[in-house]
N, C-alpha and C positions, 0 to 999 in steps of 0.2 A: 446688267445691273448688279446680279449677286458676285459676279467675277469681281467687278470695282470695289465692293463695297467690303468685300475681303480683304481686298489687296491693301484697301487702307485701313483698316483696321490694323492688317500689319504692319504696315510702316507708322502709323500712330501709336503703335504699342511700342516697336522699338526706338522710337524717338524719344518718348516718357522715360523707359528706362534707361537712358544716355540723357537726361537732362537733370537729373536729383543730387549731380557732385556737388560738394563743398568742401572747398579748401579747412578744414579745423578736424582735427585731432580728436576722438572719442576715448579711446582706450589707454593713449599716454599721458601720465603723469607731466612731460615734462613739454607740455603746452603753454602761448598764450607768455613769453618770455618777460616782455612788459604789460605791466601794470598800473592802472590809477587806485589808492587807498589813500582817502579821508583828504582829496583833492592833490596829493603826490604822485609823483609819476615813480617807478619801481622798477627796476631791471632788476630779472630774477637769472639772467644769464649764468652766472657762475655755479647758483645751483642748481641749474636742470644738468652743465655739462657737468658736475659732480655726481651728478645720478645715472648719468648717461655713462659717464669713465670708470661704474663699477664701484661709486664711494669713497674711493681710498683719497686718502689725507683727510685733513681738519673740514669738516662739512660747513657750509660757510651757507649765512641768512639764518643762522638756528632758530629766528621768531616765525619763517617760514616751516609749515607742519606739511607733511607726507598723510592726506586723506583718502577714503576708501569708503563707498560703502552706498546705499540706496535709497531717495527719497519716501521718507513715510507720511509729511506732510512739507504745505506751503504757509508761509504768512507772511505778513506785508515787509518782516523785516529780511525775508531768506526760507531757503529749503531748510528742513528738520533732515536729518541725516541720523539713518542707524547703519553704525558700519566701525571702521577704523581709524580713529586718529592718534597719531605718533603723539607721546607724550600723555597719553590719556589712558583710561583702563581698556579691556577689550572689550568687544559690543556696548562699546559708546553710544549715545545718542546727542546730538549736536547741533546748533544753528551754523550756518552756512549763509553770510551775506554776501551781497553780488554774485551769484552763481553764473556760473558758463553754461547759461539757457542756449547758446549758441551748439553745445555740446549735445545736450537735449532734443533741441530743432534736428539736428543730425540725424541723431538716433531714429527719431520719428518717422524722417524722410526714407532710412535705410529701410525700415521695418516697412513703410508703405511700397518702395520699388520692391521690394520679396515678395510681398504677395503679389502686386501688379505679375511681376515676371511669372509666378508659378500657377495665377489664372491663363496669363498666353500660352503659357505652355500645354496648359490642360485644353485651350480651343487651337492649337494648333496640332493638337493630336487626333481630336475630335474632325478638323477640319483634314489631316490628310486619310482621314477613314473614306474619305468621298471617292469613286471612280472620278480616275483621271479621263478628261477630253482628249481624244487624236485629232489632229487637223486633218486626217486624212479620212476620218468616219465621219461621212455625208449621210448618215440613216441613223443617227444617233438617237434618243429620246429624251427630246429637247425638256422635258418634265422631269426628267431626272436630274439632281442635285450632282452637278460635276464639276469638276476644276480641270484648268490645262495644265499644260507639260508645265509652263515656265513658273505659276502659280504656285506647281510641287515643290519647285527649285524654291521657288524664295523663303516658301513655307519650313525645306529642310534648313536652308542655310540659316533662319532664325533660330530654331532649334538648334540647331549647333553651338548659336552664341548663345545661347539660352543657359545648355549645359555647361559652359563655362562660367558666366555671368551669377547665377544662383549660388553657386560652392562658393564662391567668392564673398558674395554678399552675408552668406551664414555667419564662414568666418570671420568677417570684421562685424557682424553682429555680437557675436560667439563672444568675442573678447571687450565688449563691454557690456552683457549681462549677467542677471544674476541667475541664480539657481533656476527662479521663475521667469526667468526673459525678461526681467524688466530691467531700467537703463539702472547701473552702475558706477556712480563717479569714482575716477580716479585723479586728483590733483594736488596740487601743493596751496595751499591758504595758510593767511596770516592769525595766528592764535592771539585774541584781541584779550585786554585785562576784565572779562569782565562776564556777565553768567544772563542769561534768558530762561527765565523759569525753572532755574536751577543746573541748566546743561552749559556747556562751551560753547564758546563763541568765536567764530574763525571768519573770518574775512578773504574773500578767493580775488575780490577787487576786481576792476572794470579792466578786461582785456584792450590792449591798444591795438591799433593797423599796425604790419609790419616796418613800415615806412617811419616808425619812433625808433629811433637809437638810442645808446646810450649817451653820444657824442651830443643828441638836439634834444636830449628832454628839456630841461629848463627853458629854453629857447621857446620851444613849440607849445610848451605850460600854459606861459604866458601870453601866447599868440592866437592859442586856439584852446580856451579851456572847455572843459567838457560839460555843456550847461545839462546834459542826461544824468551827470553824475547828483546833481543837486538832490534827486529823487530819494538817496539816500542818507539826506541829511535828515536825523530823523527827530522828528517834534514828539513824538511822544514815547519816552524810555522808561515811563511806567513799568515794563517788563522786564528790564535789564537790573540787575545788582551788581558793585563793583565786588572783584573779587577778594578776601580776606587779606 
């Protein structure tokens, strides 16, 4: 019974941590290509491959801004951001509507498989401490806490993947936090006319599926509009000022 109950524990752990992937982007800027802002579909194509080929020529979407920086709060209209926005002073503070919560989710899910992996690691260290069983010891003392041969084997070979799996995980943690580990945006949002308790107002807009082109936005607009987007139509701008 302790034999089994090991063994699946191991395979329950490493099956957790081989199921937490998501296809999205945490650490690059040039994410999330189209876009829905203020019911419009957005292809930001041109500027992510202008960022990605180095900058050089005429920077094309200039209302599109280069953001940076770590949530310090939430409200109903977006994340408060203190960090960097292109065209703004430095250590900015900022609203941030329709935020890439999907980016977020990511982050979360990373930071929870790193520990997952670094508690197995810590009981499969604990658990190869055990004397190994020989099939061939018939005098054994069945009250003592032991594993067999093939148990060792499977126990090493996870720690193998283990010690690969955790370096791995650090660094794309690594690269999108802060000082203090916490998540860190990095994106491109739209710099809107207009001020939330005195700070800027950007717009990162509703990420599309891949499967929107540039060639079927209109098409697909009208076909299939986005009734989640509605959420941000917002009734009360009590908070907002337009800009001078």
């Amino acid at each position: 019974m302790k034999r089994t109950t090991r063994r699946t524990l191991i395979a329950c752990a490493a099956a957790l941590s081989c199921s937490l992937g998501f296809g999205v982007a945490i650490a690059d800027p040039c994410d999330s290509p189209t876009r829905m802002v203020n019911g419009q579909a957005v292809d930001l194509t041109p500027l992510l491959e202008w960022w990605s080929n180095g900058q050089a020529g005429e920077r094309p979407l200039s209302g599109w801004k280069h953001i940076r920086g770590r949530i310090i709060g939430e409200t109903a209209y977006g994340w408060i951001i203190q960090g960097e926005a292109e065209g703004e002073s430095l250590s900015a503070k900022f609203l941030l509507r329709n935020p890439p919560r999907e980016r977020l989710q990511k982050f979360q899910a990373l930071e929870q498989q790193l520990l997952s992996c670094e508690r197995e690691r810590v009981y499969l260290n604990d658990y190869l401490d055990l004397p190994v069983r020989s099939p061939y010891d018939g005098h054994s003392d069945s009250t003592v806490p032991s594993i067999s041969w093939s148990d060792q084997v499977a126990a090493v070979t996870r720690l193998q993947e283990l010690a690969r799996t955790i370096p791995s995980l650090r660094q794309e943690l690594g690269q999108c936090q802060d000082e203090r580990g916490n998540f860190r945006l990095d994106a491109f949002a739209l710099r809107l006319s207009e001020r939330y308790q005195g700070f800027p107002v950007f717009d990162h807009g509703y990420s599309l599926p891949a499967s929107w082109s540039p060639t079927n936005l209109s098409t697909q607009a009208k076909q299939k509009p986005y009734a989640s987007y509605a959420r941000f139509n917002w009734a009360d701008q009590s908070s907002f000022e337009p800009i001078p």
